[in-house]
C-alpha positions as CSV (number, residue, x, y, z in Angstrom):
1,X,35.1,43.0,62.8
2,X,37.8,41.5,64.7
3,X,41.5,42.0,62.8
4,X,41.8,39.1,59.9
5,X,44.9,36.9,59.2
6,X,48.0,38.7,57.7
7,X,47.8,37.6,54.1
8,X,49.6,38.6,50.8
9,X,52.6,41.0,51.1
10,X,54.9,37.7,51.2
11,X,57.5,39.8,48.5
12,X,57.9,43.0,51.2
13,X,58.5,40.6,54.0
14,X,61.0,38.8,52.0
15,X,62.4,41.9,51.1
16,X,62.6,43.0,54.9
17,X,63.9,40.1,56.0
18,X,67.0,40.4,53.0
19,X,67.6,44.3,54.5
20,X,67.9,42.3,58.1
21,X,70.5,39.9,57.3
22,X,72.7,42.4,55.9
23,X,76.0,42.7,57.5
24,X,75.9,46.8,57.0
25,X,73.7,49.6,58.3
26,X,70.6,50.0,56.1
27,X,68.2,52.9,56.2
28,X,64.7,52.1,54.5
29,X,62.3,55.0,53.8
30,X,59.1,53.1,54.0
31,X,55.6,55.1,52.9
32,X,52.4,54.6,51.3
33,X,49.0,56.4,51.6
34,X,46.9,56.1,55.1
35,X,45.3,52.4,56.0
36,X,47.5,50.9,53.6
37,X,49.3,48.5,56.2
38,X,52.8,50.2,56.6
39,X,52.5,49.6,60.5
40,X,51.1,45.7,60.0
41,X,53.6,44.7,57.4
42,X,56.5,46.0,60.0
43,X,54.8,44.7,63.1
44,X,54.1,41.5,61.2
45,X,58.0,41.1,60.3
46,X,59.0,41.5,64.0
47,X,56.6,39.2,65.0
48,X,57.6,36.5,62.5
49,X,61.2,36.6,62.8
50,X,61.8,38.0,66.1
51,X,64.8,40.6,65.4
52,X,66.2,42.5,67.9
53,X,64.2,45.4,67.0
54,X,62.2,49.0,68.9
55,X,59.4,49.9,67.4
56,X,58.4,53.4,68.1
57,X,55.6,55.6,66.7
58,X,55.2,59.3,66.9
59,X,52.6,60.9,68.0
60,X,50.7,64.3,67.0
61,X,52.2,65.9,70.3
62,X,54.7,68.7,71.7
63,X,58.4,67.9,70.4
64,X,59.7,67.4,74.2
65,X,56.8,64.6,74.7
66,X,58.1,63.0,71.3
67,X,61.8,62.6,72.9
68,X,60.6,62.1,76.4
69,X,58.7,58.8,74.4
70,X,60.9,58.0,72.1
71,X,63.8,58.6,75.0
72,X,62.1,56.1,77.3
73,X,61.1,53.3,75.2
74,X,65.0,53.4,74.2
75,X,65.9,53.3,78.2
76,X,63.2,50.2,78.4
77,X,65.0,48.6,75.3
78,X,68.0,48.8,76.2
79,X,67.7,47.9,80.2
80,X,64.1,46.2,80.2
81,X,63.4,47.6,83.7
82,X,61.3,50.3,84.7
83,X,62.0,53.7,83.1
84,X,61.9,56.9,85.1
85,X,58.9,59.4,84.5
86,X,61.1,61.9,83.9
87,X,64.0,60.5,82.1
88,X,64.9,61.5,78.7
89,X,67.9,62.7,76.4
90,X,68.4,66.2,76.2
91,X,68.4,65.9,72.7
92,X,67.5,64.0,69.7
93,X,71.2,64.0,68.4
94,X,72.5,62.3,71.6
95,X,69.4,59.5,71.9
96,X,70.0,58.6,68.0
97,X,74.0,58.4,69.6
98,X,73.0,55.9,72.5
99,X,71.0,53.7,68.9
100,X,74.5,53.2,67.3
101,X,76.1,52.0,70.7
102,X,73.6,49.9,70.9
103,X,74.0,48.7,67.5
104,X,77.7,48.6,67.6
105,X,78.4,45.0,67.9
106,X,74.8,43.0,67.7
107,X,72.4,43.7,64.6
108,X,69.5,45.7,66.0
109,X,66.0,47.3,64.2
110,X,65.2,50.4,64.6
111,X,61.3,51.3,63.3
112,X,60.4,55.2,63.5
113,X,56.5,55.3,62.2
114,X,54.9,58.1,61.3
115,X,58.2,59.9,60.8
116,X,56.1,62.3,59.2
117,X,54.3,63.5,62.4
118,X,58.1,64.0,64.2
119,X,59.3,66.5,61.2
120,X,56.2,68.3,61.9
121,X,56.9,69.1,65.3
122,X,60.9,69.0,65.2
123,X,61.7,70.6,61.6
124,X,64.8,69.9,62.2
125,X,64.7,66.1,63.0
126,X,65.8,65.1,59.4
127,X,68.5,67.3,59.6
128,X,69.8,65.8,63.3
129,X,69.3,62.5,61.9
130,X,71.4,62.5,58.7
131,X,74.3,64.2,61.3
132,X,73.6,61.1,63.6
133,X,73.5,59.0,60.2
134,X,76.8,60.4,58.6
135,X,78.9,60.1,62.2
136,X,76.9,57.2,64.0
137,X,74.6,54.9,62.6
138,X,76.4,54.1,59.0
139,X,79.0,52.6,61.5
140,X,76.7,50.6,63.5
141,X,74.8,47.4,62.6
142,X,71.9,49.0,62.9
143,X,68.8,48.3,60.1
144,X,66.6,51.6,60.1
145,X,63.0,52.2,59.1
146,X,61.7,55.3,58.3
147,X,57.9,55.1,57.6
148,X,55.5,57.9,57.3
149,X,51.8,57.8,55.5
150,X,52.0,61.5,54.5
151,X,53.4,60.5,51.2
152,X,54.3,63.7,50.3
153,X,56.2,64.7,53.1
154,X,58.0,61.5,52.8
155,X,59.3,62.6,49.4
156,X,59.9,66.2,49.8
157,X,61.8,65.8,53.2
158,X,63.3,62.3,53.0
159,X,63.7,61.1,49.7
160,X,64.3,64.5,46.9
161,X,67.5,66.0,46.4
162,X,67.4,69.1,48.6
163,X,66.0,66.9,51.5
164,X,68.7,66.5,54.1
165,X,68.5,62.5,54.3
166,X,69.2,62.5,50.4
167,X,71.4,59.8,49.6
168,X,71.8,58.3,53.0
169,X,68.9,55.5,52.3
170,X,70.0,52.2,51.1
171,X,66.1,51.4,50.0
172,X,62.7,52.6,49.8
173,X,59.6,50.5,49.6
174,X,56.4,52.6,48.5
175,X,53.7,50.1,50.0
176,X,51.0,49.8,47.3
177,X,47.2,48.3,48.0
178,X,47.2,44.6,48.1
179,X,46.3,43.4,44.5
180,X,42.0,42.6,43.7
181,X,43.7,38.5,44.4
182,X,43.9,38.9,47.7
183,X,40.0,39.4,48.5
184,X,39.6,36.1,47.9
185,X,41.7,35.2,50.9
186,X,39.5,37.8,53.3
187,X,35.8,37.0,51.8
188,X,36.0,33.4,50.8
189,X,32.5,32.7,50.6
190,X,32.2,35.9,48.3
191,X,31.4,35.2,44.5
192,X,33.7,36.7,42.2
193,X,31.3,39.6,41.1
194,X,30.7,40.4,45.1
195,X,34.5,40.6,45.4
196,X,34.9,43.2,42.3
197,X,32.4,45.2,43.9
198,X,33.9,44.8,47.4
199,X,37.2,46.4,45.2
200,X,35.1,49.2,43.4
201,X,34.4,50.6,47.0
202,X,37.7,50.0,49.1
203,X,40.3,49.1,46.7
204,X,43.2,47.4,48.2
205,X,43.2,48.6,51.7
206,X,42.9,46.1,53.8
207,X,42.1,48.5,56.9
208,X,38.8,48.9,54.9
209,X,38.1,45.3,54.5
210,X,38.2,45.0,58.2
211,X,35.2,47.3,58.9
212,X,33.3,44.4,56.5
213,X,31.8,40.8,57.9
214,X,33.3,38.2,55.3
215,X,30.5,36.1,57.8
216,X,27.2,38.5,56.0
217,X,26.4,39.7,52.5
218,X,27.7,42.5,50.6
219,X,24.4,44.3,51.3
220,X,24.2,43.9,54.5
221,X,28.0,45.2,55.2
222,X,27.2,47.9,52.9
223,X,23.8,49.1,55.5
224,X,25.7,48.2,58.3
225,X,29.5,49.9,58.2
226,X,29.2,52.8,55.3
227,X,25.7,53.9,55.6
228,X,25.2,53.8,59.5
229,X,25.6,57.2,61.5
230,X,28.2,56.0,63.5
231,X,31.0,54.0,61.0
232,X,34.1,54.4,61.1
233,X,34.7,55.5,57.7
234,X,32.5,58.7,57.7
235,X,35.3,60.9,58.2
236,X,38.3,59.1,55.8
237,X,38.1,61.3,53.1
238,X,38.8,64.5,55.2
239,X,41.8,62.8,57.3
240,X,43.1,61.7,53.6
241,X,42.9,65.3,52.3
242,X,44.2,66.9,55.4
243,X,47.7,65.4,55.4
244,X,48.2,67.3,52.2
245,X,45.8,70.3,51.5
246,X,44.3,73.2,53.7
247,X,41.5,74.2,51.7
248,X,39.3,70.9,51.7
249,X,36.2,72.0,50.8
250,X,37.9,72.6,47.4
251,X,39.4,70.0,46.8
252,X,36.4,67.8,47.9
253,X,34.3,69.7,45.0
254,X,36.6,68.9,42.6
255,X,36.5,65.8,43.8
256,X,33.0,65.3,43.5
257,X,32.9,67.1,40.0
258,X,35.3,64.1,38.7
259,X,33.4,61.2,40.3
260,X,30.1,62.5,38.7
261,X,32.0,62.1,35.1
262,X,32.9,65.5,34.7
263,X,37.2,64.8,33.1
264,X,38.4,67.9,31.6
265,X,39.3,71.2,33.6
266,X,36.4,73.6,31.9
267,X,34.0,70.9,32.9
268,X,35.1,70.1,36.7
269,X,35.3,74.0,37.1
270,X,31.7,74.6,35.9
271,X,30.6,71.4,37.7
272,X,32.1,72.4,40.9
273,X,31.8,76.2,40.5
274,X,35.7,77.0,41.2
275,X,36.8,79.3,39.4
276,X,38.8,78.8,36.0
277,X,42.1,80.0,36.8
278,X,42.3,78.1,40.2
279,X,41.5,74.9,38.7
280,X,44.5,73.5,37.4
281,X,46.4,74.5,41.0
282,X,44.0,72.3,42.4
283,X,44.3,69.6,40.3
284,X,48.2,69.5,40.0
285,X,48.1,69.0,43.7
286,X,45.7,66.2,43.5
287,X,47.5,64.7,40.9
288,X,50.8,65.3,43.5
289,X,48.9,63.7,45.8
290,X,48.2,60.3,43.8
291,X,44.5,60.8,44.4
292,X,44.3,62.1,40.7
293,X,45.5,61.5,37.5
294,X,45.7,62.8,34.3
295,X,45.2,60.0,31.8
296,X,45.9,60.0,27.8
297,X,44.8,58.0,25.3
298,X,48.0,55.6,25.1
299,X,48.0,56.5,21.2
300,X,48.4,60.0,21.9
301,X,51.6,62.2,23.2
302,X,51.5,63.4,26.8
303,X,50.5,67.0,25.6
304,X,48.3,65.4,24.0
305,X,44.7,67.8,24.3
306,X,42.3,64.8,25.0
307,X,43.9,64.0,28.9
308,X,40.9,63.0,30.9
309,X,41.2,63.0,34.8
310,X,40.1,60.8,37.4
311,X,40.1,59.4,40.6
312,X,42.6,57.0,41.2
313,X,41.7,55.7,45.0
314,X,38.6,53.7,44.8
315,X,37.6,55.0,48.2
316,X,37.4,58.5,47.4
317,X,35.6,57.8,44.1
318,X,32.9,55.7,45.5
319,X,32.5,58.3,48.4
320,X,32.4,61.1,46.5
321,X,29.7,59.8,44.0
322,X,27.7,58.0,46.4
323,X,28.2,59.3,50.2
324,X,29.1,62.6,50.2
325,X,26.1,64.6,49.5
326,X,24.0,62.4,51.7
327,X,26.6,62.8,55.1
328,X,23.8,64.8,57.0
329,X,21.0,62.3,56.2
330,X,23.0,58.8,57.1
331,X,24.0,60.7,60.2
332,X,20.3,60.5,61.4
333,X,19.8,56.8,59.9
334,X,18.3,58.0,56.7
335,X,19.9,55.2,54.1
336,X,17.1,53.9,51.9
337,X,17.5,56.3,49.7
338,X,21.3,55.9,49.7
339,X,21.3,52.4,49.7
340,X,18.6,52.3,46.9
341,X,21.1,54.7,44.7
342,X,24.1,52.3,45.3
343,X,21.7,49.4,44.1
344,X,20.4,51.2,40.9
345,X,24.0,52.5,40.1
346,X,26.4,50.2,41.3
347,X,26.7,48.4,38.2
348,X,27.4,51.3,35.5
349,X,30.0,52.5,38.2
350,X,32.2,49.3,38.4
351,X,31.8,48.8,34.4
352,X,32.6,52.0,34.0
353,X,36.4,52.3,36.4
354,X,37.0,49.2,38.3
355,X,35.6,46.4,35.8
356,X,37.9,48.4,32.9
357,X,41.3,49.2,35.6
358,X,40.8,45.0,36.4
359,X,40.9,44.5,32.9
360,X,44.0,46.4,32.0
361,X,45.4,44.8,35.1
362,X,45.1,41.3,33.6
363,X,46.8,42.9,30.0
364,X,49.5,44.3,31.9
365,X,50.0,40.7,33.8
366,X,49.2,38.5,30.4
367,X,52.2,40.1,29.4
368,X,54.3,38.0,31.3
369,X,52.4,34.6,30.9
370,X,53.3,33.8,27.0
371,X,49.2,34.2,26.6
372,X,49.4,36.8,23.5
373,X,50.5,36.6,20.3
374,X,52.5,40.1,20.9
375,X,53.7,42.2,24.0
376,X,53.0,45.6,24.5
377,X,55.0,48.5,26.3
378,X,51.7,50.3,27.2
379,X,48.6,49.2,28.5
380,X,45.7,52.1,29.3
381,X,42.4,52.7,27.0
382,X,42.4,54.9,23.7
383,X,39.2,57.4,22.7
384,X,38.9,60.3,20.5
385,X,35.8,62.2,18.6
386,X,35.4,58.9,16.6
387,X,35.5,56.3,19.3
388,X,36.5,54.8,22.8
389,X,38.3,51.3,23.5
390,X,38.4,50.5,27.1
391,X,41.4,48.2,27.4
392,X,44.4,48.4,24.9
393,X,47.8,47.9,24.5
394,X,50.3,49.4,22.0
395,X,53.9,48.7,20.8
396,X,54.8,51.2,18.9
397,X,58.5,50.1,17.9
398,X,56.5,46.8,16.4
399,X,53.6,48.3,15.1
400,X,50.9,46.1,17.3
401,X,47.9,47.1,18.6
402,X,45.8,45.1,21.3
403,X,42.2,46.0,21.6
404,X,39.6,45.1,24.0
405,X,35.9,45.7,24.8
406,X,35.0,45.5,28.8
407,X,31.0,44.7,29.8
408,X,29.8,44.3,33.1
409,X,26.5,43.2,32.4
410,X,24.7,40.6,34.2
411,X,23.6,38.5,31.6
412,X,26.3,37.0,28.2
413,X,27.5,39.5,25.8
414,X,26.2,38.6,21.8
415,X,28.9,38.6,19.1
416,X,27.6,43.0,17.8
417,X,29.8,44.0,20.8
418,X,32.6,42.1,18.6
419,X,32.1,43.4,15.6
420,X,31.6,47.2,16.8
421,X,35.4,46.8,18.4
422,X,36.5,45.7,15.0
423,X,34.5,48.7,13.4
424,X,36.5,50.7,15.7
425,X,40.0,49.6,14.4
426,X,40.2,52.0,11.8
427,X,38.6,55.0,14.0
428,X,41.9,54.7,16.6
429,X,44.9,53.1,14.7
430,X,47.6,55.3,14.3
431,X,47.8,56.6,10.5
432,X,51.0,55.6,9.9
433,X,52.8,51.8,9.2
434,X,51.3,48.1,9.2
435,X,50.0,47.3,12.3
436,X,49.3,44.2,13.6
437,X,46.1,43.8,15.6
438,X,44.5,41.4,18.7
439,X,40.9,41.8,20.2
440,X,39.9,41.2,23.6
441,X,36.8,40.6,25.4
442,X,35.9,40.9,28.8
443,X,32.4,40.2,30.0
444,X,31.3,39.3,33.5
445,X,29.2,36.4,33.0
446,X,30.6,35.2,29.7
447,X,29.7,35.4,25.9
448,X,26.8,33.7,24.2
449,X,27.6,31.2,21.5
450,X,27.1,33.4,18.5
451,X,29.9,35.6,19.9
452,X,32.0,32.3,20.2
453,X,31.1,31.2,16.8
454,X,32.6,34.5,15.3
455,X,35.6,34.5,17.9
456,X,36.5,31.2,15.9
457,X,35.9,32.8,12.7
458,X,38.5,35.4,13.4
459,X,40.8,33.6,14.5
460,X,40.7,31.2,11.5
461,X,39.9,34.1,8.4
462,X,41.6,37.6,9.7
463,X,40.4,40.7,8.9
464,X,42.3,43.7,7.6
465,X,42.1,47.0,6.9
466,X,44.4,49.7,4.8
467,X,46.9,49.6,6.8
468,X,46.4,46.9,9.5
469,X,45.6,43.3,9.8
470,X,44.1,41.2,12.7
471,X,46.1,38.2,14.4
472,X,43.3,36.6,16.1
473,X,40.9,37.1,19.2
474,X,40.5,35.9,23.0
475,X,37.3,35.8,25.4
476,X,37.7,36.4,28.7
477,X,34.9,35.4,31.4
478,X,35.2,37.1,35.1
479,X,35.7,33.4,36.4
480,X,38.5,33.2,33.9
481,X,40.1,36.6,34.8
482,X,39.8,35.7,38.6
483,X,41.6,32.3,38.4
484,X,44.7,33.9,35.9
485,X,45.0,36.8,38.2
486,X,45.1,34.6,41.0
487,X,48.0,32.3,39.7
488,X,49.8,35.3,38.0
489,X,50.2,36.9,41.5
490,X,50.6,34.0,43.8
């Protein structure tokens, strides 16, 4: 589909803006994952406010083509007539030199993208550029961006302290997905639960939203652009791997061990048939990554035995339980099957992560709002032997405890999912002090009127345990949920 609208990301262009009308040379080091909109958001600021700015990407070539580019669009910049073929600086330290004269007196922009490709080819161009930084630029009026999607690259050679730019930014801006609110403004004519599941399989990359039609249904996009033989997203997961790992096939088993359910390292290694000792190498680098985490019960300690991993970019957890066994079949057009799996599963996979992460979202944003009767300093889900709550949020210094029950079933949820929760209380409290207690529920198409008969009752005659007693209870519709995080985020 054709590129949409530019819409959210109205705080990083404010805050691009504020680094422009600076009266001092500012270095940004701007990075985020792949497709995540580093070049749009940039592109869009320029074409906004019009500064006086060169924007220059690098490119996967020889170093001498890099400076020969980067050399000439510089020349064009600076003289807007027609550059030489042949011209360029003989080095990178004197064309960074010819940036702060031309910065010297009127406030210019300066956008190097996909930094991350240049310190491939010239390991030295960090180095060159901190010299031109300390001696040049910092004297100019120059505002620099630095943006690179190899995340980890970014850090190691830009941002940590043995990297030569160390120090030298004035700000860094790690570009996250645009937030689940924002689907509303690229699939309109979506319902609510269409949008969650439009989330479940892109997350908040709005690169992937443009392979979808807001114009045809969610089935029909789904045939169409991830099952067809020839869409563009076939090959994502390798290029996202690539940029950070050499043995991919690895990587992509582990991968696939995690999005099938498997969570602890003995069962990941047995599911993916790596070998013990390798497995936790693996996993720290996909955890390095951001792909990965390793989660805790927010009751527990971070050594804590029960950590659980998963797959944090929605992506790669919907292609690695859905699409990547079946790559050779969809090449050749074969999707029933495919598409009859998504159907059949589809639900029990966005209850099970995205439902549950847009849940915590909404505790972690309540928090804000005055909507609670107490705040907590950590939001996540607790389990153990005994039992599992899907959203909760803990302050340990107050001794309160929010819990809260997610179901994404399609019809009302009766009041026993209530009263299991509050079974649960004493099955995941912490043993020691009085704790206070809330209860949450989230259902996607509401609760019947038994469950909102006893959400009354609770909230008029608490219940209480040895140790704890509850402060009342809150039901939560998807509707409802959609429409606070919505005006929370606006």
């Amino acid at each position: 589909m054709a590129r949409t609208d530019f819409v959210a990301r109205q705080r990083e262009i404010g805050f691009l803006q504020r680094e422009w009308q600076s009266d001092r040379a500012r270095m940004l080091i701007l990075y985020g994952r792949r497709r995540v909109g580093k070049t749009r958001l940039v592109t869009h600021w320029i074409e906004t406010f019009n500064p006086r700015a060169l924007y220059w990407v690098a490119e996967p070539t020889s170093s001498k083509d890099q400076l020969r580019s980067f050399s000439q669009a510089l020349f064009n910049f600076e003289s807007n007539s027609v550059v030489p073929d042949d011209f360029s600086y003989s080095t990178w330290g004197q064309a960074f030199e010819q940036v702060a004269r031309l910065a010297k007196q009127e406030r210019m922009a300066l956008v190097l993208d996909e930094f991350t490709y240049l310190m491939t080819l010239e390991q030295g161009i960090a180095g060159i550029l901190q010299n031109a930084w300390d001696h040049h630029l910092q004297r100019s009026n120059i505002f620099l961006i630095i943006s690179g999607s190899h995340v980890g690259m970014m850090e190691r050679g830009v941002l940590s302290y043995q990297a030569p730019l160390y120090g030298r930014a004035t700000s860094r801006l790690l570009l996250q997905p645009l937030p689940f609110t924002a689907t509303k403004s690229f699939f309109s004519k979506y319902r609510p639960d269409e949008r969650v599941a439009l989330y479940a399989i892109f997350g908040g990359v709005p690169a992937y939203w443009e392979q979808f039609n807001p114009g045809v249904s969610l089935d029909k996009n789904i045939r169409e652009n991830l099952l067809g033989g020839a869409n563009l997203l076939q090959d994502e997961p390798r290029l996202l791997l690539q940029d950070f790992v050499s043995e991919i096939h690895n990587y992509a088993a582990i991968l696939r061990a995690i999005a099938q359910g498997y969570r602890t390292p003995r069962e990941i290694a047995s599911s993916s048939g790596l070998n013990d000792r390798h497995i936790s190498m693996y996993l720290s680098t996909l955890i390095g990554t951001g792909f990965v985490e390793r989660r805790i019960p927010i009751t527990e300690q971070a050594s804590s035995r029960l950590g659980r991993h998963h797959i944090t970019d929605p992506f790669l957890r919907f292609y690695y339980r859905f699409l990547s066994r079946r790559q050779s079949q969809l090449a050749l057009g074969v999707d029933d099957q495919t598409l009859t799996e998504i159907k059949k599963h589809l639900v029990d996979f966005i209850g099970t992560h995205t439902w549950e992460e847009l849940c915590q979202e909404w505790l972690l944003r309540a928090t804000g709002q005055e909507v609670l009767p107490f705040l907590p300093d950590q939001v996540g889900s607790i389990w153990n032997r005994e039992a599992q709550i899907d959203v909760a949020g803990i302050n340990f210094m107050e001794k309160t405890l929010i819990l809260g029950e997610c179901k994404w079933d399609r019809h009302p949820m009766d009041l026993e999912v209530l009263r299991k929760l509050i079974e649960k209380t004493e099955k995941v409290l912490p043993a020691e002090g009085k704790w206070k207690v809330y209860y949450l529920g989230f259902a996607r198409n509401g609760w019947t009127s038994g469950s909102k008969a006893y959400q009354e009752e609770i909230n008029r005659q608490p219940v209480q345990g040895e140790n704890w007693i509850s402060t009342g209870m809150r039901l939560i519709t998807l509707n409802e949920l959609d429409h606070d995080m919505e005006r929370w985020t606006r």
